[in-house]
Structures are given as structure tokens and as C-alpha cells.
PLY file of the C-alpha trace (Angstrom):
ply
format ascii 1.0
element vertex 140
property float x
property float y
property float z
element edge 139
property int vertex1
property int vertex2
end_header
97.99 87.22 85.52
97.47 86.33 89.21
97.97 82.53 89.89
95.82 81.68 93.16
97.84 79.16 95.63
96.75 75.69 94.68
95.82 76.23 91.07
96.54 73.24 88.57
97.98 73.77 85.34
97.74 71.83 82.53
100.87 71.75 80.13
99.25 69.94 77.01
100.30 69.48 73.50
98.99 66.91 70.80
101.66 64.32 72.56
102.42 65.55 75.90
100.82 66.06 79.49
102.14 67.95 82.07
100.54 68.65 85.59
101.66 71.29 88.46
100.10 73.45 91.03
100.88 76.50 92.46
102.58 75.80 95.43
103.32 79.16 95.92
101.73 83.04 96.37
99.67 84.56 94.05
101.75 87.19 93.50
104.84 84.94 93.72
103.88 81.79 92.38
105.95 78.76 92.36
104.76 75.87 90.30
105.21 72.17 91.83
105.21 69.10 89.79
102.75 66.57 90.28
102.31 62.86 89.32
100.93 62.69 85.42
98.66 59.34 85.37
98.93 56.94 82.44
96.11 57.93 80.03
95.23 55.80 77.25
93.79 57.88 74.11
90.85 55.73 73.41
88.25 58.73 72.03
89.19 59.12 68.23
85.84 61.59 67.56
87.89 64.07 65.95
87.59 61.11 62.85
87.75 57.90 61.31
91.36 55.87 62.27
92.82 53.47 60.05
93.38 50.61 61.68
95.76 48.70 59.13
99.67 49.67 58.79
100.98 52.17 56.62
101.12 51.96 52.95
104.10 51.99 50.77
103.60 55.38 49.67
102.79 56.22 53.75
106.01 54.76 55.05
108.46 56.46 52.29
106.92 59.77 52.24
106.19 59.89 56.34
102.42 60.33 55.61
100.99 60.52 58.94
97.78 60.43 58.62
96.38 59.16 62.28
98.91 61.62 63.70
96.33 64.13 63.65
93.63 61.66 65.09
96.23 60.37 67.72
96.75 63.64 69.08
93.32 64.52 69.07
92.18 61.40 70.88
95.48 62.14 73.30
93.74 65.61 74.66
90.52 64.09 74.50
91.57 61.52 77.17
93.47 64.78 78.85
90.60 66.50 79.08
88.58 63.29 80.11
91.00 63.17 83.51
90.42 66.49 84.41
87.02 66.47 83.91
86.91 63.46 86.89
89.34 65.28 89.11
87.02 68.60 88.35
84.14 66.60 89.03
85.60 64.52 92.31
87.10 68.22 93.85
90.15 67.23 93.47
90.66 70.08 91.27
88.92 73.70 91.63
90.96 75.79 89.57
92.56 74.97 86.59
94.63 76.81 83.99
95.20 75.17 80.61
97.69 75.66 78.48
97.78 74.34 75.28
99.01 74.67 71.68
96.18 76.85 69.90
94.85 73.46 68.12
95.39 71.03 71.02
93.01 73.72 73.08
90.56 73.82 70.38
90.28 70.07 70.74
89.81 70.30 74.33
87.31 72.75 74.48
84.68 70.44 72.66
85.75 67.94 75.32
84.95 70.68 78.57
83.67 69.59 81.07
80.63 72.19 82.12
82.06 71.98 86.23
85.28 72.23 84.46
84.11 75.27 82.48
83.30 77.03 86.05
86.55 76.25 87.52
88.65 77.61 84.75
91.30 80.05 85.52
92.40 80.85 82.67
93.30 79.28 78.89
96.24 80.31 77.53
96.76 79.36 73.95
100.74 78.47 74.12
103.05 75.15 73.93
104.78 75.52 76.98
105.18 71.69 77.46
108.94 70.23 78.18
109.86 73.96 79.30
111.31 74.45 82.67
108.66 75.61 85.16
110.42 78.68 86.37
110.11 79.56 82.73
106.52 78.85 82.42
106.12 80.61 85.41
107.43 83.82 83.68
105.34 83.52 81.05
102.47 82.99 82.69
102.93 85.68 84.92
104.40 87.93 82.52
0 1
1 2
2 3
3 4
4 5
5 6
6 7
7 8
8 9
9 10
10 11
11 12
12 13
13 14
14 15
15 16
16 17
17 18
18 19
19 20
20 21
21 22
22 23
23 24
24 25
25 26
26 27
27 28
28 29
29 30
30 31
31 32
32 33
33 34
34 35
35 36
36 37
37 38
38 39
39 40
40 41
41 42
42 43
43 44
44 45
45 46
46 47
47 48
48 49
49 50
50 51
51 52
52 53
53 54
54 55
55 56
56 57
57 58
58 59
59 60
60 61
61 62
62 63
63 64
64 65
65 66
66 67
67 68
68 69
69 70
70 71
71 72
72 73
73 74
74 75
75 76
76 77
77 78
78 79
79 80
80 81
81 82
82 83
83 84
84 85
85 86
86 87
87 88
88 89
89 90
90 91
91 92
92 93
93 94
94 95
95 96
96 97
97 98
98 99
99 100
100 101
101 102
102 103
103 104
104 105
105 106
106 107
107 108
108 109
109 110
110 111
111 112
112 113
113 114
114 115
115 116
116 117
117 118
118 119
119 120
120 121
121 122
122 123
123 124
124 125
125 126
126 127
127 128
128 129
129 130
130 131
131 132
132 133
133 134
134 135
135 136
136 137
137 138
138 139
């Protein structure tokens, strides 16, 4: 895959948030971290959350029922910032990786600017790898 020179990416997973661009050529790209903001996950569509504590049964048996919700309403408010930076040019192309569910998630979440800007999605958790290795893969 050809990475154009400037290109975000988007390193997400149900818990994690990663941000580079292509600082490099397209050919030889060389990804360069940038500053991840503080997102709170506020959007909890994906369902109803409970709101009171775990139960007994919960808390010995590791139940974790909101985890799905949390991570849901994490790439929600993922997809929320780059939908701004789409929308405010700060960002005009964008590759997304995600885990396969965390990308599923997203996608109802899209942006239609961010649609059009859209490099590429590829359907991998990449995030906490090195990005020489995610470079590799990417460009594979």
C-alpha cells in the first residue's frame, strides 16, 4: 500500500488511541508520532450502561459487562475527534486501523467528509506496536 506524505493514522483499539503521520515518502514512509488529546468517552449508543457498582457475582467472576459499552463509547469519542480535525482540515487523509470490532464501531460513527478522506481501513490491532513495525505491515 502506498502511504502519501502527511497521511494520519489512527492506531485504535477498544482502550487505546494512537496518532502519527507520515513524515516520510510514499514509497518510503516513516511514521511520526503526534500528540493524542484527552478524549472523554461520553457516547454509550452502542447500549444501555449500568451506572451502579458491580455485583457480588460481577466482582468474583470478573463479569464485565460495561467493558463492551466502555470501549464502544471509547472509539465513538475517537471517531468524534477525527471527525472535527476532518472537518476543520486539519486532517485530509486518514488511515484507520483498528481491531475488526473497534472498526465496526467506528464506521457507524464516520464522518461523511471523513468517509472522502479515507485512505485506507485496515482491520488489524496494531496499537502499542513499534511504528517501524506498523510501518511494515502497512506497507507490506
Amino acid at each position: 500500500m502506498l502511504l502519501p506524505n502527511g497521511t494520519v493514522f489512527a492506531i485504535v483499539d477498544g482502550e487505546n488511541f494512537e496518532l502519527y503521520r507520515n513524515t516520510g515518502a510514499e514509497a518510503e514512509p516513516r511514521l511520526a508520532a503526534m500528540d493524542v488529546p484527552e478524549l472523554e468517552a461520553t457516547n454509550f449508543s452502542a447500549g444501555a450502561r449500568r451506572l451502579d457498582g458491580p455485583t457480588r457475582h460481577q466482582a468474583r467472576t470478573g463479569d464485565g459487562s460495561n467493558d463492551a459499552l466502555d470501549e464502544s463509547a471509547h472509539v465513538a469519542a475517537v471517531t468524534g475527534w477525527l471527525n472535527s480535525q476532518v472537518l476543520s482540515r486539519e486532517i485530509d487523509q486518514l488511515v484507520v486501523v483498528a481491531d475488526p470490532r473497534s472498526l465496526g464501531e467506528m464506521r457507524r460513527h464516520y464522518h461523511k467528509q471523513l468517509k472522502d478522506v479515507l485512505v485506507a481501513e485496515v482491520p488489524k490491532n496494531l496499537a502499542g506496536r513499534p511504528a517501524q513495525e506498523i510501518t511494515r505491515i502497512l506497507h507490506g
